[in-house]
N, C-alpha and C positions, 0 to 999 in steps of 0.2 A: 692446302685446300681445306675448305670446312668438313666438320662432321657429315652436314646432311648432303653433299656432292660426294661425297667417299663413299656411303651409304645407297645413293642413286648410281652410282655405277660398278658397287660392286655387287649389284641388286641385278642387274640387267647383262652383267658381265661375270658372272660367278666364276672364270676359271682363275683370275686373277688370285681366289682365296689359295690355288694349289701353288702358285710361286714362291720362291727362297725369297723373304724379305733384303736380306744383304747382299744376295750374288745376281737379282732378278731384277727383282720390282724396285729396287729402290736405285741401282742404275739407270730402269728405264725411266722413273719419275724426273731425275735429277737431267737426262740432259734433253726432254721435252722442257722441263722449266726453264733452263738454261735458254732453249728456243723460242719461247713464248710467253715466258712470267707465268707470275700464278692464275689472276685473272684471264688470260687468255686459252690456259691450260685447261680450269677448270671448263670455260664451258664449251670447250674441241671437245673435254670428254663425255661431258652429256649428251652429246650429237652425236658421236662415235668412242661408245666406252673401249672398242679396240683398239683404239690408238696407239696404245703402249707397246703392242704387237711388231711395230716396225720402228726404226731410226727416223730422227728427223733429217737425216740427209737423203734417206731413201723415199721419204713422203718429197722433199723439193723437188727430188727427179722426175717425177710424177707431174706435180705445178708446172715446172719449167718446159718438159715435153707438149704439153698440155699447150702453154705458150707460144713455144712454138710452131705450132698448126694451126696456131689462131682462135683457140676456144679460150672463154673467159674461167682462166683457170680459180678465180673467184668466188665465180656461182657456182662450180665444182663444187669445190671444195666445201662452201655453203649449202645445197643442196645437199649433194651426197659424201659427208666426210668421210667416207670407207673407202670410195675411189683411190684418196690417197695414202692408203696403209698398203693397196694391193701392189706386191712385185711390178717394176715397172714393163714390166715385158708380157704380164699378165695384160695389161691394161692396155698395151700398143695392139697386142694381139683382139682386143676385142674389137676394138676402133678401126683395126683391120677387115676384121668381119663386116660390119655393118657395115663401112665403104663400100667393101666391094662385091657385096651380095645386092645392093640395089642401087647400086651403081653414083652413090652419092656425090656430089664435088664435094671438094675440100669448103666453098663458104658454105654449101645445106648440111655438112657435118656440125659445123659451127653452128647451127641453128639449131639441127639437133638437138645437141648436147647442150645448148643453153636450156631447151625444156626438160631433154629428158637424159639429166645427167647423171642419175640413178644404172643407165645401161652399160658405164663405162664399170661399176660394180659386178657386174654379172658376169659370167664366162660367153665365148664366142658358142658355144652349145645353147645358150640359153636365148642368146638376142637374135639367132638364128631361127631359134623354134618359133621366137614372137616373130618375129617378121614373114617367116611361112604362114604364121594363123593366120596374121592380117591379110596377105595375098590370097590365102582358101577363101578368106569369106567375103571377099570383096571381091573376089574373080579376077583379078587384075593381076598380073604380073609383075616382080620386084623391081625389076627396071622401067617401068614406065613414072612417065611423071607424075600422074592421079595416084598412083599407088606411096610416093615419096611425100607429095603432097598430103596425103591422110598422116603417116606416119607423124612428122616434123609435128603436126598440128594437133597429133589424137592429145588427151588427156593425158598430163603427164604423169601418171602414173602406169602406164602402159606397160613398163618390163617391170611392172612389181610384179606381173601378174604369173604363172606359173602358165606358158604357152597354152597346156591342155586347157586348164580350168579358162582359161581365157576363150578359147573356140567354145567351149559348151554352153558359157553365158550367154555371147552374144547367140550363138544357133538359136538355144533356149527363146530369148528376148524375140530373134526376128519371127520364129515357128509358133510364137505363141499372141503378140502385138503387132507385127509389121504391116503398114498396108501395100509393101511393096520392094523392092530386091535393094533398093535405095538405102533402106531401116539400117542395115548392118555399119555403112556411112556414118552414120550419128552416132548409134551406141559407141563406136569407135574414138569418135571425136568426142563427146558430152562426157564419156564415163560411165553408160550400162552396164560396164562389164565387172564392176565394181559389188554391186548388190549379187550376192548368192541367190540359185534358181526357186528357192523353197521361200524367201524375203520375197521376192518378187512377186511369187503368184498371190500369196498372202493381202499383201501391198496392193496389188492388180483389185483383187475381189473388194477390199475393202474400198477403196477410191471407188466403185461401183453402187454399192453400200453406201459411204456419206454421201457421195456426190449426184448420184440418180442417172451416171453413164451406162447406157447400154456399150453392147460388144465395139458397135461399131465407132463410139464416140470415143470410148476408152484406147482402141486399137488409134483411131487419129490421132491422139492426144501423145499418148505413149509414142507412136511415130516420131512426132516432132520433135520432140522433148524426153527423151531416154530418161533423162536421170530426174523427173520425177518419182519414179518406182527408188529413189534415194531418202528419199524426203517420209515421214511417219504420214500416212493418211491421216491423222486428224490435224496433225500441223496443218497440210494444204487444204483440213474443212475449214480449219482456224482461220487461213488466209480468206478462203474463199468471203465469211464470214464478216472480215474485217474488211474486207475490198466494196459490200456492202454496204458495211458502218459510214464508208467515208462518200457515200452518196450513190455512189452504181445501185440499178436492177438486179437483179438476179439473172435477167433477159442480159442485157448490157455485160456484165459478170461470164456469163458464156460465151460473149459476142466477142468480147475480146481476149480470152482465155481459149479458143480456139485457131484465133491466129495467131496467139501469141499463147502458146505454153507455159514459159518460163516466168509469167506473172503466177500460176501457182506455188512457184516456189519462195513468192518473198514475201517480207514480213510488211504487211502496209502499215502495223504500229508504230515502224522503226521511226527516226529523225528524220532519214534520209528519204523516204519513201513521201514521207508526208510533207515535207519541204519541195519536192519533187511535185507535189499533186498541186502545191499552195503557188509552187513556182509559174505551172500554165494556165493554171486558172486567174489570179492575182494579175501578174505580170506580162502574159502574151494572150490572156482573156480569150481563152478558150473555154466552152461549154463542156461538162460531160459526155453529151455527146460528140462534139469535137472530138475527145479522147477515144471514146469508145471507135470511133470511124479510123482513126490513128493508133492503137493500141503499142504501136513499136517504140510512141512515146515515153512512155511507162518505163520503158528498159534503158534507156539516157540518161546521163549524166546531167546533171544539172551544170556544174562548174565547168567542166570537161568536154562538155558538148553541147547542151541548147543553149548558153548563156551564151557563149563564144559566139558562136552561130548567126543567132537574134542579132546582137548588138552588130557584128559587124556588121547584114546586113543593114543595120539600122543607120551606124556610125557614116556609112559609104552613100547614102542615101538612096540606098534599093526602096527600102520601106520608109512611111511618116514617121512608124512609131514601134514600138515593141508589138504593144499589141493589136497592130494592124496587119501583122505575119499574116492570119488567118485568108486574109480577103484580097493579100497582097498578090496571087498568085504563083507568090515565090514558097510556099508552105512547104511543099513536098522539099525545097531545099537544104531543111533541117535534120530530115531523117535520110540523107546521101550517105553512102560509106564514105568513111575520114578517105580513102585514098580519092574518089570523086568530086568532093567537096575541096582537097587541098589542089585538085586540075584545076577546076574552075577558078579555085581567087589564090591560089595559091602563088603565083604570080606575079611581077608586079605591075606586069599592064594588063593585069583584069581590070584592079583597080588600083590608078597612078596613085592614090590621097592615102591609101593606104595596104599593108598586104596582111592576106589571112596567113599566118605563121605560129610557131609554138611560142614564140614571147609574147604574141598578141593574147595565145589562149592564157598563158601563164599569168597576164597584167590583170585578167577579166578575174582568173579562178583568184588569185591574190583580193584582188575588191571586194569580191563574195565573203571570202573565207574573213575579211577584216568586220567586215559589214554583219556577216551573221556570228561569226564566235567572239568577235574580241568589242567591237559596240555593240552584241547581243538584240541588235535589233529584228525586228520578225519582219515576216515574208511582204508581208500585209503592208507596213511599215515602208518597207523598199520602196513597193509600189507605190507608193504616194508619194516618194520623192527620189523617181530614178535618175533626176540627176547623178547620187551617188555612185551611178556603177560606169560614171563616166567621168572619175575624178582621180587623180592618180594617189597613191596610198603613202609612197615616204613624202612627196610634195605639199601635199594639203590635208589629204582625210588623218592621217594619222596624225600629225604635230596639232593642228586645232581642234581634233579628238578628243587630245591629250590636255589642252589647256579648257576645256569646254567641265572635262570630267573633274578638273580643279578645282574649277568655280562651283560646281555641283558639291562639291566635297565639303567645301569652305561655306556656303551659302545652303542654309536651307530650303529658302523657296525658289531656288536656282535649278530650273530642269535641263541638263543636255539637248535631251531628245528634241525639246523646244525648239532648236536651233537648227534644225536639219538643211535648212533652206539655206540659209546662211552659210552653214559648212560648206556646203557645194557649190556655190554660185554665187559668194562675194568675191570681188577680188582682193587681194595680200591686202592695198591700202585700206578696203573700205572693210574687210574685216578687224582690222587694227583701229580702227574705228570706231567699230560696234563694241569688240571686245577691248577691257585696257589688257596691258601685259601684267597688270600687277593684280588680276582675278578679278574685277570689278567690269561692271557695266557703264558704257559712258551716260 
């Protein structure tokens, strides 16, 4: 291992300095290496400088048990590499607990522990206390579904939390913002219980401060969206700031920031935001206020979720056009949750010509991602010739990309970009036509 890896873990791990080099440490170095080479060694021990602590045959026990209950002993391991240094009987016992304290099946175990594999770390005392908190403050009892349902889905960091400190934040958080018995739900799920009570009120006052929230707007706001009081109050005057920059009111700015919270927490300078903003406006020719009346817009994925969307509407001939969504009646269909969205066309006699699926979204995000990072063309650009996102990428966009950006290379007054039309909508012969193979123009 390098200096500065020996150095990071015996920094974070100091009891390592009290071990016999020749009758200790350097047994236990030798047959983790033996198990995992150097490279994989070093960075197990940056994730868990304990490691050394156990055998590599008593960490597989762990893996394989793991395995066999059907959890992805994987993200285990990834997540939380302490799980596997713990006694494996230590670790059965916990898993025992949490079963059968809210009465999990063996697949919402699996679900569990994919989010929150950190708990399989902890002792049965402790995932015990968190699973009581969650029940106090949600009123619900451990075996009911709503109560299992919050768990699986809170924040995953849930059994970092020390049971107590965990019940005083959220009480704190609902006793002091809630508009109602519901608040304790979200802090749960979002991660309120994350920000210390003295952070928060601080936090609170100040968002009051930049923002010009009275109690009551503050307490709505914070309802919604708990882990705002995360976020540095000028960060979100910053956002608010720049959410202006890019055309909103201030009127607008609140309009949509109250039904939708979670836009104070993002950066509208980013790439992604602004791509996002160019994407409805440009391409599905949406107005401001279009958006402001839509705000859930704002929170979508472009690649992953409105482009897919759009187009297949488009592709199947719901709509004329992209951006005829608006007028098409079919609007509200963009913002359905994936699992609504994948009833309807998910299918294949929604639509016989074609089905809404993950390879259909993956061909669309593939387009994008060719289209905007690797021909580096803009949003604007697109729009004016979307034939392209209806072109397939090893087929055609990519190989006469590739011979387009040649001729560019070779030829100075040779533009690519000039060609757009061409790329998309000649066919093989009549593009071999246009273009010769040997970099020239016929």
């Amino acid at each position: 291992m390098s200096a500065e890896v020996t150095q990071k873990v015996l920094k974070r791990y100091k009891y390592y300095l009290t071990w016999d080099v020749e009758t200790k440490l350097r047994p236990a170095l030798e047959s983790w290496l033996q198990e995992l080479g150097t490279e994989q060694l070093s960075q197990r021990l940056q994730k868990a400088p304990y490691l050394l602590l156990c055998k590599p045959a008593e960490s597989n026990k762990v893996y394989s048990w793991l395995v066999s209950k059907g959890v992805n002993a994987a993200r285990v391991q990834q997540k939380a590499p302490a799980v596997m240094i713990r006694e494996i009987t230590a670790v059965q016992s916990t898993y025992e607990a949490l079963q059968q304290a809210a009465a999990f099946s063996d697949a919402q175990m699996c679900m569990l522990l994919h989010r929150h594999s950190v708990a399989l770390a902890c002792g049965p005392e402790r995932v015990l206390g968190t699973l009581q908190a969650v029940s106090t403050l949600l009123g619900t009892p451990m075996t009911s579904d709503s109560f299992r349902a919050v768990v699986i889905a809170a924040k995953d960091r849930l059994f970092t939390r020390n049971p107590v400190t965990l019940h005083q934040r959220v009480t704190f958080f609902c006793q002091k913002y809630a508009t109602g018995t519901h608040v304790a739900r979200n802090v749960i799920l979002r991660g309120g219980f994350l920000t210390p009570e003295p952070v928060m009120q601080a936090r609170a006052a100040k968002l009051q401060e930049l923002l010009g929230w009275d109690s009551g707007q503050l307490k709505q706001k914070l309802s919604a969206n708990p882990i705002i009081l995360s976020s540095e109050p000028s960060t979100i005057a910053r956002n608010v700031d720049d959410m202006q920059a890019a055309g909103f009111s201030q009127i607008q700015v609140w309009a949509m920031c109250t039904q939708q919270p979670a836009l104070l927490g993002l950066k509208w300078t980013s790439d992604i935001n602004v791509e996002k903003l160019q994407f409805l406006t440009c391409l599905l020719g949406l107005t401001l206020d279009d958006i402001v009346a839509k705000p859930n817009l704002l929170t979508c994925s472009v690649s992953g979720h409105l482009g897919p969307r759009v187009w297949f509407l488009y592709q199947t001939g719901a709509i004329e056009a992209p951006n005829t969504i608006m007028t098409s009646g079919l609007f509200s269909l963009i913002t359905l949750s994936r699992v609504r969205f994948n009833k309807r066309f998910g299918a294949p006699s929604a639509c016989p010509s074609m089905v809404f699926d993950s390879a259909f979204i993956d061909h669309w995000r593939d387009r994008w991602a060719f289209l905007r990072q690797h021909m580096k063309l803009s949003v604007e650009t697109i729009a004016a010739h979307q034939n392209l996102l209806l072109t397939s990428v090893p087929d055609r966009l990519a190989p006469r990309w590739q011979l387009l950006s040649n001729m560019a290379n070779e030829q100075a007054a040779f533009k690519a970009e000039d060609h757009l039309t061409a790329l998309a909508t000649l066919s093989d012969q009549d593009f071999a036509q246009a273009f010769r193979t040997d970099g020239e123009l016929e």
